[in-house]
C-alpha positions as CSV (number, residue, x, y, z in Angstrom):
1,X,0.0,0.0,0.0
2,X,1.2,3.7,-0.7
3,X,0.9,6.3,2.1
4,X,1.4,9.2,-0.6
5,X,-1.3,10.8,-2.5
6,X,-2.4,14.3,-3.7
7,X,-4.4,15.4,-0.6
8,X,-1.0,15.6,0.9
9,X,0.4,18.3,-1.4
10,X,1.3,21.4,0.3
11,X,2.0,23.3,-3.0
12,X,5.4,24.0,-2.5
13,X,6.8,21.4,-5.4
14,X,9.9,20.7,-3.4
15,X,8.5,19.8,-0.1
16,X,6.0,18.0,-2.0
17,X,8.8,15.8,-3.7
18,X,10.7,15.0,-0.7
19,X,7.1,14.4,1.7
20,X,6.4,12.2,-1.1
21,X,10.2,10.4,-0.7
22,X,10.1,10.1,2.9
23,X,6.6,8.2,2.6
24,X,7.7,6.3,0.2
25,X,10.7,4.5,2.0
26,X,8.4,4.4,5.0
27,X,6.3,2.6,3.2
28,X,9.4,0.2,2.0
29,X,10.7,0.0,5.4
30,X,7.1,-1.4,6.3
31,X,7.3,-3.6,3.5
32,X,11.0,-5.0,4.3
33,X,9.9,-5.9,7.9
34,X,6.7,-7.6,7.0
35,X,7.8,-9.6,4.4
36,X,11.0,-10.2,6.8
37,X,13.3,-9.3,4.4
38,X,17.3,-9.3,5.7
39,X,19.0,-7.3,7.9
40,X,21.5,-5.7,5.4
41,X,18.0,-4.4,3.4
42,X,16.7,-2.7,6.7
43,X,19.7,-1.0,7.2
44,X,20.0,0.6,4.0
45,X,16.5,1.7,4.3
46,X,17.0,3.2,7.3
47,X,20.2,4.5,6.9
48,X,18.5,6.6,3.6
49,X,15.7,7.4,5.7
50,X,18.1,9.3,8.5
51,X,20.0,10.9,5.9
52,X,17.1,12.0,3.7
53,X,14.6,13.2,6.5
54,X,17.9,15.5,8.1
55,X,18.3,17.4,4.7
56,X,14.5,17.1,4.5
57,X,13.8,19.0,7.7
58,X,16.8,21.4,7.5
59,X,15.2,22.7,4.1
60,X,12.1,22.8,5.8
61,X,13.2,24.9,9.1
62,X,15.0,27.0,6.5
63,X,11.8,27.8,4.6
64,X,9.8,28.2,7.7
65,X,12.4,30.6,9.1
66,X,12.5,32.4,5.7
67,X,8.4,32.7,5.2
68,X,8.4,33.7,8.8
69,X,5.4,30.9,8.9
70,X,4.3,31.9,12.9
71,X,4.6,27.8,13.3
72,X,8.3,27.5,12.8
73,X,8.9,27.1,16.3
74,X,6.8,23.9,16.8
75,X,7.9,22.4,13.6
76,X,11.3,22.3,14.8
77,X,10.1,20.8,18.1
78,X,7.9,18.3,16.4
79,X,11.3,17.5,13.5
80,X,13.3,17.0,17.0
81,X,10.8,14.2,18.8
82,X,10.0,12.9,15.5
83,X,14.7,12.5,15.2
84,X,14.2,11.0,18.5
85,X,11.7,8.4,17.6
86,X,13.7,7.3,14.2
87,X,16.4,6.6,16.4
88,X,14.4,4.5,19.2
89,X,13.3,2.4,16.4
90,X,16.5,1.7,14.3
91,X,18.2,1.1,17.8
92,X,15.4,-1.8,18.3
93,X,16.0,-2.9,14.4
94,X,20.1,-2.8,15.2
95,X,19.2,-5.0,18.6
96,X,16.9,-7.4,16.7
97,X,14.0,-6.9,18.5
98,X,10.5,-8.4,17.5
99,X,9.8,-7.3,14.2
100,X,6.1,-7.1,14.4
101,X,6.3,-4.8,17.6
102,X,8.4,-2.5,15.4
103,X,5.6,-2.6,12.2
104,X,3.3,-1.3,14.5
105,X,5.7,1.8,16.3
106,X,6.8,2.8,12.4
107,X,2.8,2.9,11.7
108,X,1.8,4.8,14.1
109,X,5.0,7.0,15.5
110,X,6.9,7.1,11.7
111,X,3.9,6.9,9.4
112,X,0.7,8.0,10.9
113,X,2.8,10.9,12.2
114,X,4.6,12.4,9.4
115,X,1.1,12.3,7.6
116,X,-0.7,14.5,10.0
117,X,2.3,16.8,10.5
118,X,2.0,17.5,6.8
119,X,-1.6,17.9,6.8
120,X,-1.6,20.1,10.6
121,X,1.6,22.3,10.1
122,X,3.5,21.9,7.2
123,X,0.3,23.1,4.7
124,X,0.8,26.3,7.2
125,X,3.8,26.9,5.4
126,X,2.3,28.1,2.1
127,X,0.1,30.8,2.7
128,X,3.3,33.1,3.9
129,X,5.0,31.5,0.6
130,X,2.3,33.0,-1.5
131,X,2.5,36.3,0.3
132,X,5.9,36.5,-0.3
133,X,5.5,36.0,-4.2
């Protein structure tokens, strides 16, 4: 199943692209842990998912603090638990812990999450985009 779909577009066709990214290898992080696919596999998936969401939210903050979108504040604080939580799972995924707990954390604390953080702040962001046009 794929997370991504149009009603998550924020309009800004950069953030867009990398929302759509980050869902994406959710979604095959998901995949590679139900299907119990190998080690080596979750590890690359993750290791692209800490890299990619870094620069993701970086660019993000930037715009945020650039736009002077009044919500830039709790972005950051939500991009920081959100760092927090990546790391809780791949440190349970590096200890081999029960993969099917794991499924249900990335669901609900990777997943489920970054959805309605798109959908409650980051659509915030374009309003002050188009202001500044």
């Amino acid at each position: 199943m794929r997370t991504w779909n149009d009603s998550l577009k924020i309009g800004i066709p950069l953030l867009d692209c990398q929302h759509e990214q980050l869902l994406d290898q959710m979604d095959q992080l998901l995949e590679a842990m139900e299907s119990q696919k190998g080690e080596q596999e979750l590890r690359a998936i993750m290791g692209f998912l800490k890299m990619y969401i870094n620069n993701h939210f970086n660019y993000e903050e930037s715009c945020m603090a650039l736009y002077k979108c009044p919500v830039a504040c709790n972005n950051k604080d939500a991009h920081a638990k959100f760092l927090i939580t990546l790391q809780d799972i791949n440190h349970k995924i590096e200890l081999k812990q029960s993969l099917e707990l794991i499924v249900t954390q990335v669901k609900q604390e990777l997943l489920d999450w970054f959805v309605n953080h798109i959908k409650s702040i980051d659509t915030r962001l374009q309003s002050y985009v188009k202001k500044s046009e």
